[in-house]
C-alpha positions in Angstrom: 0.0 0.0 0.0 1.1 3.5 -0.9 0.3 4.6 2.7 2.3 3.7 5.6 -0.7 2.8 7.8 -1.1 -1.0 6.3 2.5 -2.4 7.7 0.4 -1.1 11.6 -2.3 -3.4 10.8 -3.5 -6.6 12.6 -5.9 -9.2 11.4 -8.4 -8.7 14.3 -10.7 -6.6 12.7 -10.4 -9.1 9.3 -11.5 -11.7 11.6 -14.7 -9.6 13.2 -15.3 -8.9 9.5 -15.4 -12.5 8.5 -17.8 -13.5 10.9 -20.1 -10.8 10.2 -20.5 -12.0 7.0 -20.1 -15.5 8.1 -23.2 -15.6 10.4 -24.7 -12.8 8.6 -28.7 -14.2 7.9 -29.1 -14.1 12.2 -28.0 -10.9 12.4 -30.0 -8.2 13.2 -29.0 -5.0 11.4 -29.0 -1.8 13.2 -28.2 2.0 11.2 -25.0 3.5 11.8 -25.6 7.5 12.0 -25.8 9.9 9.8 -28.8 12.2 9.0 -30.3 12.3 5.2 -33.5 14.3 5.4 -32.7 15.9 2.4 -33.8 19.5 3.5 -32.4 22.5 1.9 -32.0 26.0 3.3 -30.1 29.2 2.5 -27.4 30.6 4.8 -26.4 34.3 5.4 -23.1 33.3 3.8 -24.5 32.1 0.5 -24.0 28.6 1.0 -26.4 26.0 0.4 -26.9 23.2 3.0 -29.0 19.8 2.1 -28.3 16.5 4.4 -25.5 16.6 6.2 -22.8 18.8 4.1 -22.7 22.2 3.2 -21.5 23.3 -0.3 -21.4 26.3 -2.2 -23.6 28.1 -4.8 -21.8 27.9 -8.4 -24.0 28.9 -10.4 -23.3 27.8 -13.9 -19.6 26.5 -13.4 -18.8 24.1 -15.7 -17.1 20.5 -15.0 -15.7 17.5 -16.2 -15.6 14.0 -14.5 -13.8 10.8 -16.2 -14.3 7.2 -15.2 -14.0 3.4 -16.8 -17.8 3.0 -15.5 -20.2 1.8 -18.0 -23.4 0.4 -17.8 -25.9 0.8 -14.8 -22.6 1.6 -12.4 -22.4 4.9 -14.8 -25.8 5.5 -14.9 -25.9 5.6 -10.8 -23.1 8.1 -10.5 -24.5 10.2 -12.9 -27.7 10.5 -10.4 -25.0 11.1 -7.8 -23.7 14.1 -10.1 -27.4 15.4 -10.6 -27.6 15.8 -7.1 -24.7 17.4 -6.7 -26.1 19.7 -9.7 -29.2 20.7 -7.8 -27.8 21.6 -4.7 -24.9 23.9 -6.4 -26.4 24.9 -10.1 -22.9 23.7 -11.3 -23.2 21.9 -14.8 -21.6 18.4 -14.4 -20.1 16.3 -17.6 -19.6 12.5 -17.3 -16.8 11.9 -19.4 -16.3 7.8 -20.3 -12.7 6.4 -19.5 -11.3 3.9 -21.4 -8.8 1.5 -19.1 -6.1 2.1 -17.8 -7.2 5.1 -16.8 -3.7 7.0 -16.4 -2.9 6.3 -20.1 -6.7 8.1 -21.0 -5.6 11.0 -18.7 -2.3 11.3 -20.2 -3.8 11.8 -23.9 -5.8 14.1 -22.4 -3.4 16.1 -20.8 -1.1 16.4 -23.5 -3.8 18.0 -25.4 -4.5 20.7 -22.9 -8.0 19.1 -21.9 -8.4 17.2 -18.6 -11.0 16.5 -16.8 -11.9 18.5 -13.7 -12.1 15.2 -12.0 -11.2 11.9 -12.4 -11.9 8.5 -10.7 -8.9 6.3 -10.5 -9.3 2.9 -8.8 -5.7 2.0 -8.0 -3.2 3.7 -4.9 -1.0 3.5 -7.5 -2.5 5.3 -10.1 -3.1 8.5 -7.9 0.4 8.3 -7.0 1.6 8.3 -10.8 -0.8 11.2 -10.7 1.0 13.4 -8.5 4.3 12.3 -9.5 3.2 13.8 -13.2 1.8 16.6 -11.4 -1.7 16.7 -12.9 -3.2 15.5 -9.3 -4.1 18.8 -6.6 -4.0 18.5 -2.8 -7.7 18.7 -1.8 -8.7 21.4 0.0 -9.6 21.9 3.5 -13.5 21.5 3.3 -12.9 18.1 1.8 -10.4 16.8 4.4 -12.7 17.3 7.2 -15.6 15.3 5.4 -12.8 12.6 5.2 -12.1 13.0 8.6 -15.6 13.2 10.1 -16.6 10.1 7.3 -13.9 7.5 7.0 -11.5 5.5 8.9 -8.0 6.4 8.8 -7.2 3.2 6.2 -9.2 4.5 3.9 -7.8 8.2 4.5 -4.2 7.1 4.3 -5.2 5.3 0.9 -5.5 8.7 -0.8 -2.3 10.0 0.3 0.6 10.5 -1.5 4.0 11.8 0.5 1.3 12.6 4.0 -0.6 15.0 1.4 -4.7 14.0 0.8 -5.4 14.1 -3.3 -7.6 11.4 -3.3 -11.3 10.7 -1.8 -12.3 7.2 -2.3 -15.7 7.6 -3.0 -16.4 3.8 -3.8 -14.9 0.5 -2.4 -15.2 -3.1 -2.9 -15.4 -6.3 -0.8 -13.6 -8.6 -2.8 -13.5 -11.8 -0.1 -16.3 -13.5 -1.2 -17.7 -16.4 -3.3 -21.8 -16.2 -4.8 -22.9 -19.7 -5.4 -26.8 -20.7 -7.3 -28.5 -21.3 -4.2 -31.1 -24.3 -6.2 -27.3 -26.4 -7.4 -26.3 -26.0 -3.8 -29.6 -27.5 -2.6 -29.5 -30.0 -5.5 -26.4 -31.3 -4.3 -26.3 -31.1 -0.7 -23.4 -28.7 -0.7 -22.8 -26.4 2.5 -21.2 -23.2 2.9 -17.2 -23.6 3.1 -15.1 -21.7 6.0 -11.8 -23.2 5.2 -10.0 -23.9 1.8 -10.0 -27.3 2.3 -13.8 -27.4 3.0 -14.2 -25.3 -0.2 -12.6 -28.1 -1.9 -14.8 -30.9 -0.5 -17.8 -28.4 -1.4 -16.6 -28.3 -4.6 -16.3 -31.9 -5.4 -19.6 -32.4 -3.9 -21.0 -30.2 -6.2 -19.0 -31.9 -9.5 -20.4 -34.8 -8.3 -23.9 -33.7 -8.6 -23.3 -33.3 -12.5 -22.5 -29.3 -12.2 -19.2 -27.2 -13.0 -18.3 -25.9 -9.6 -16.8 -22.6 -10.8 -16.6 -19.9 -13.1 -13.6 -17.6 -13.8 -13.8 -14.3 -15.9 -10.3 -15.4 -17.2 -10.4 -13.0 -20.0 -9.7 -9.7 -17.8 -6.8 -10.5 -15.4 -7.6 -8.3 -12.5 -10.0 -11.3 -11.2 -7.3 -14.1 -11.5 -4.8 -11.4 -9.6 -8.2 -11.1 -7.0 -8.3 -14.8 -6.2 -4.4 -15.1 -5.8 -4.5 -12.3 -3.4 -7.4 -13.5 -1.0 -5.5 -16.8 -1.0 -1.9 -14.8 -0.3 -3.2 -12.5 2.5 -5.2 -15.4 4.0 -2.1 -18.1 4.1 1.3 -15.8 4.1 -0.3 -12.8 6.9 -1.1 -9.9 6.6 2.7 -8.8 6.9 3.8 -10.2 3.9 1.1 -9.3 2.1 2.5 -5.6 2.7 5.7 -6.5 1.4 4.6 -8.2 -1.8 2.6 -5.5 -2.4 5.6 -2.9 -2.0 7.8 -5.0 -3.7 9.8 -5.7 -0.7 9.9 -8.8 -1.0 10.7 -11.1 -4.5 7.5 -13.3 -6.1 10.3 -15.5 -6.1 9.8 -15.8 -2.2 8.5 -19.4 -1.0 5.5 -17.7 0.3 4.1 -16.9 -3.3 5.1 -20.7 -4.7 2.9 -21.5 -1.4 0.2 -19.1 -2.7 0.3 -20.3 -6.2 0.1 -24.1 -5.5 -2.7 -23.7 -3.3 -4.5 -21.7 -6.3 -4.1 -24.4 -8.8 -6.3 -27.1 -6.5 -8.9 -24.9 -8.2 -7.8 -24.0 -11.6 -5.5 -27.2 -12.4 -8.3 -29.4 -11.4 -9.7 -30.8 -14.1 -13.2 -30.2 -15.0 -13.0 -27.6 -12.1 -13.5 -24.6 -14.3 -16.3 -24.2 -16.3 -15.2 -24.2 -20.4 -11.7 -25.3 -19.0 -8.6 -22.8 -19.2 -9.5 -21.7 -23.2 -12.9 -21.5 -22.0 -12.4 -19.3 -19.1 -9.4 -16.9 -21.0 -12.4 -16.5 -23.6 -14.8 -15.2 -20.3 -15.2 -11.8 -19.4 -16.2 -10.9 -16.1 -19.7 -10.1 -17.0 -20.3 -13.0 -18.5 -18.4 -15.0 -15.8 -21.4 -13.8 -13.2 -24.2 -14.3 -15.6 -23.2 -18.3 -16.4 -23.8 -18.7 -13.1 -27.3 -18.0 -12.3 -28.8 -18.8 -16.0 -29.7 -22.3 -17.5 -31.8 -23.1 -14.1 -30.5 -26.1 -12.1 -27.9 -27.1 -14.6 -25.8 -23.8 -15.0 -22.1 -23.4 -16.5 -20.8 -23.2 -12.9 -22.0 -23.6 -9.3 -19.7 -20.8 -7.8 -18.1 -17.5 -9.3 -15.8 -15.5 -7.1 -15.5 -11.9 -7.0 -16.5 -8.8 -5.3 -19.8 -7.3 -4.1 -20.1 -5.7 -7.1 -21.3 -8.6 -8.9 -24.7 -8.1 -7.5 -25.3 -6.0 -10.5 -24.3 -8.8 -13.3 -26.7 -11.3 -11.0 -29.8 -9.0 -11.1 -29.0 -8.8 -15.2 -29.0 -12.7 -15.0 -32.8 -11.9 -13.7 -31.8 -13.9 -10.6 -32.8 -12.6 -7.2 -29.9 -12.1 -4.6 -30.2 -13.4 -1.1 -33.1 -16.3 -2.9 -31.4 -17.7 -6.3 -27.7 -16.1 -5.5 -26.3 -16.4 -2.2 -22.8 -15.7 -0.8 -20.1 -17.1 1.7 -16.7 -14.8 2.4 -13.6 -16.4 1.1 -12.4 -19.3 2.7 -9.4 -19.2 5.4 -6.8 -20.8 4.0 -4.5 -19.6 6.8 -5.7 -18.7 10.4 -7.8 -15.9 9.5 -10.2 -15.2 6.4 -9.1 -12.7 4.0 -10.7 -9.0 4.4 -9.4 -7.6 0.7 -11.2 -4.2 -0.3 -10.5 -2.4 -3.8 -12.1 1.4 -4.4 -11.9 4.0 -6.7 -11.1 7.3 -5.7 -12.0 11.1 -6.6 -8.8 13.2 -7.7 -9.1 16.7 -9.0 -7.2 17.2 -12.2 -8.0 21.0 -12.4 -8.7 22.7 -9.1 -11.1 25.5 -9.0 -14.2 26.1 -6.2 -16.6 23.4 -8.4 -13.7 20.8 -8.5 -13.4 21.1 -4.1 -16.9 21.2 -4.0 -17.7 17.9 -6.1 -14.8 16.7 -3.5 -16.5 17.4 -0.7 -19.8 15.8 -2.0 -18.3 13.0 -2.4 -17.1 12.7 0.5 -20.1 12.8 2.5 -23.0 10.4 3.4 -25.3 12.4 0.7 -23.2 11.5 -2.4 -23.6 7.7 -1.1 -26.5 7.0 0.0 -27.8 8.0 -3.0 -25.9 4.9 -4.6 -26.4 3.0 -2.2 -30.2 2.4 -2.7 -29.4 2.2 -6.2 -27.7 -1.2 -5.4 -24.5 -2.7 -7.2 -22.4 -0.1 -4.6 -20.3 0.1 -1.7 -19.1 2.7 0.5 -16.4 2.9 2.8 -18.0 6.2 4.7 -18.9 4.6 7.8 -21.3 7.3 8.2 -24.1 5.9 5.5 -27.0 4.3 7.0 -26.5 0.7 6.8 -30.6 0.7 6.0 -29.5 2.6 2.8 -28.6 -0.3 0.9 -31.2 -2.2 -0.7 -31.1 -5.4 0.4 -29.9 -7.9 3.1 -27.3 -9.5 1.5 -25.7 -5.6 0.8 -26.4 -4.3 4.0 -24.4 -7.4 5.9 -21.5 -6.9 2.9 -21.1 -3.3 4.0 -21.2 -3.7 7.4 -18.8 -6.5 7.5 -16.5 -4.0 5.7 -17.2 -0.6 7.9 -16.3 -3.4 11.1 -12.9 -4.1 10.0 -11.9 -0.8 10.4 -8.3 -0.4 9.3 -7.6 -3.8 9.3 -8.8 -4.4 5.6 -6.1 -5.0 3.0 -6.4 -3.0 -0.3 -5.9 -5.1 -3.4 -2.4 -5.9 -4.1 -2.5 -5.1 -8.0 -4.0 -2.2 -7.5 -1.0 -0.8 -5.3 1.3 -1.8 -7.7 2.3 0.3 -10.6 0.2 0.0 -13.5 2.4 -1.4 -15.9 2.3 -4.6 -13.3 -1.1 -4.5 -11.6 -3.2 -3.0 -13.9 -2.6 -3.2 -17.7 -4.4 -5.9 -19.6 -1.7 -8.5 -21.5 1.4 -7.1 -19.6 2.6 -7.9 -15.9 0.5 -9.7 -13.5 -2.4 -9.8 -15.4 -0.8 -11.5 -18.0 1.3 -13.9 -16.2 -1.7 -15.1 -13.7 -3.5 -16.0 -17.3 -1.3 -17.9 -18.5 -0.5 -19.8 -15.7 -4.6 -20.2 -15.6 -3.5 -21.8 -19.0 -0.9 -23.8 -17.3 -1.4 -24.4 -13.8 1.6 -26.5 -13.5 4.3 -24.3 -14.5 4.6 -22.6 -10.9 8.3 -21.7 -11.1 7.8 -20.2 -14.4 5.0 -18.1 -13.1 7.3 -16.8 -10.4 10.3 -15.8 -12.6 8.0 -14.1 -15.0 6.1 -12.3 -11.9 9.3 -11.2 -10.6 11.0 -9.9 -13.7 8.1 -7.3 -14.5 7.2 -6.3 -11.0 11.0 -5.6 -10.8 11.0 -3.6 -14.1 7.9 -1.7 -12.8 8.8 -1.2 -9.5 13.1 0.0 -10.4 13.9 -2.1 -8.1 
């Protein structure tokens, strides 16, 4: 992690976190502050104030905001940004990213046209960012939204050289595993806590005459997601820090460890739906949606990824918390993994609209309009948990408020983007093609280690 708060860490909180979600359906949900009535009134100042932050009039001002969203995620910010119209009378511009995001940004720098803002979901990214000095310090309206909103993880995430440029307005909880609910029943399966029970659940569910799981091969970030729930959970949180950072070599044993465990799953035969061509043809999307259509006999039982795929379910027209259900990420160590990814608001061109869409997005008004729009997570611990639409989303997001600091921020994501975040280069490419070729673990490592030490300089 690009902050320095992550090495301070302990896996306490990533254990309360796990057994939130763990015994989530007998919980009994209660809110977690913060006031939303919506109200607006004028202040002798000229300010504005609706729900719980205070922002300025602007009338007319013109901005820009870039992201990679598509789909229904973009058509939920832009509700976000229409609020955030109406309280100020600014004139907001969604602006469509293409990935990675920093090469997008550079193109259109260079041609003397950036956007005002900009969402960039890796620590690293906003660090490349300053270092090119398009990012700008935010301002001190913003800061104390952070302050008053967010834990001090998620603070020290935007951060670059103890200097705040980044507000992550969105996070992920990317430890657990959706499974159709009917195969499950079908076959008798339970809900895995370990690794090895996830195996035994897994061959219980072959056995039934279904695929256990589905990979979105095609886009490497989710192959570099299931390698680091598996990392954090069996090396520690500690090493996990020092991969991340490069401190330590892929070459170390801990990542052969990591890497052998993995291909129980994907050098299983028949364990992958469409085997390893299959799953390199499989996009994300598409990885979701295979498994919750076809009825009781779908491509796969299981797909792993991040709470986010609550929005490729609901497009399968399957109902979560009935058809799709969830179970965190096995241990495969001591402790289940807690791995969060985000993106984060940076301002590209500061002016008084630029802070104030900051600030908005900063505060429990920016997300709890998302969150009833489902598909979204917020790390602003000050969002009513009641906010999000559903039971399964509300347990997802408190699990993730209740570990505090203790979450781990996805590992490619820290990395420099060239390793962690560029489709057919680095990590991406070398966890496909060991997807390909499970077997070829030392390989793996030697390539791993060769371009996270060219991306890295060191």
């Amino acid at each position: 992690m690009r902050s320095t708060s992550s090495k301070n860490r302990t896996s306490r909180a990533a254990r309360t976190a796990a057994a939130v979600l763990a015994g989530a359906l007998a919980l009994s949900l209660t809110a977690c502050g913060g006031d939303d009535d919506g109200g607006d009134e004028q202040t002798g100042s000229g300010q504005e104030t609706a729900g719980t932050v205070t922002l300025p009039k602007l009338n007319g001002e013109s901005l820009e905001v870039a992201a990679v969203w598509t789909g229904a995620e973009q058509a939920n910010f832009k509700k976000v940004l229409a609020e955030f119209e109406k309280r100020t009378g600014a004139k907001v511009t969604f602006v469509p990213a293409q990935d990675p995001i920093i090469n997008f940004l550079g193109s259109k720098v260079a041609g003397g046209q950036p956007p005002d803002v900009a969402m960039l979901p890796q620590p690293g990214a906003i660090k490349q960012a300053v270092d090119k000095k398009w990012a700008k310090p935010l301002g001190a309206d913003a800061i104390k939204e952070l302050q008053e909103n967010y834990s001090q993880g998620w603070q020290d995430i935007g951060k670059v050289d103890d200097k705040q440029y980044g507000v992550y307005y969105k996070a992920a909880n990317k430890s657990l595993i959706w499974y159709n609910n009917q195969v499950f029943e079908n076959a008798g399966a339970a809900e895995p806590k370990t690794w090895d029970e996830l195996l035994t659940t897994a061959q219980t569910v072959y056995d039934s005459g279904v695929t256990p799981f589905s990979v979105g091969g095609a886009e490497g970030w989710t192959l570099t997601d299931w390698f680091e729930n598996i990392y954090l959970s069996q090396a520690g949180p500690e090493k996990y820090d020092q991969l991340a950072q490069h401190e330590i070599k892929w070459t170390d044993p801990s990542v052969k460890d990591a890497l052998t465990t993995l291909a129980q799953v994907w050098g299983k035969k028949d364990y992958v739906a469409g085997g390893a061509t299959g799953a390199l043809q499989t996009d994300f999307p598409a990885s979701v949606t295979q498994t919750f259509t076809g009825g009781d006999q779908p491509k796969a039982a299981m797909v792993y990824e991040g709470d986010f795929a609550q929005v490729n379910i609901t497009q399968a027209k399957a109902k979560v918390g009935t058809d799709a259900k969830v179970f965190p990420f096995p241990a495969v160590g001591e402790t289940a993994p807690v791995v969060s990814g985000g993106d984060a608001a940076v301002i590209l061109q500061d002016s008084k609209a630029a802070q104030a869409l900051a600030t908005f997005l900063a505060s429990p008004d920016a997300a709890t309009i998302q969150a009833k729009l489902g598909g979204y997570l917020s790390p602003n611990k000050n969002v009513d948990n009641s906010a999000y639409p559903n039971e399964v989303q509300q347990k997802i997001a408190k699990a993730l408020i209740d570990s505090g600091d203790d979450f781990r921020f996805d590992m490619s994501d820290q990395a420099p983007q060239a390793f962690g975040g560029t489709p057919g280069k680095g990590e991406w490419k070398a966890l496909q093609d060991f997807l390909k070729n499970p077997s070829d673990i030392a390989g793996t490592q030697q390539k791993l280690e060769a371009d996270a030490a060219a991306a890295y300089g060191n």
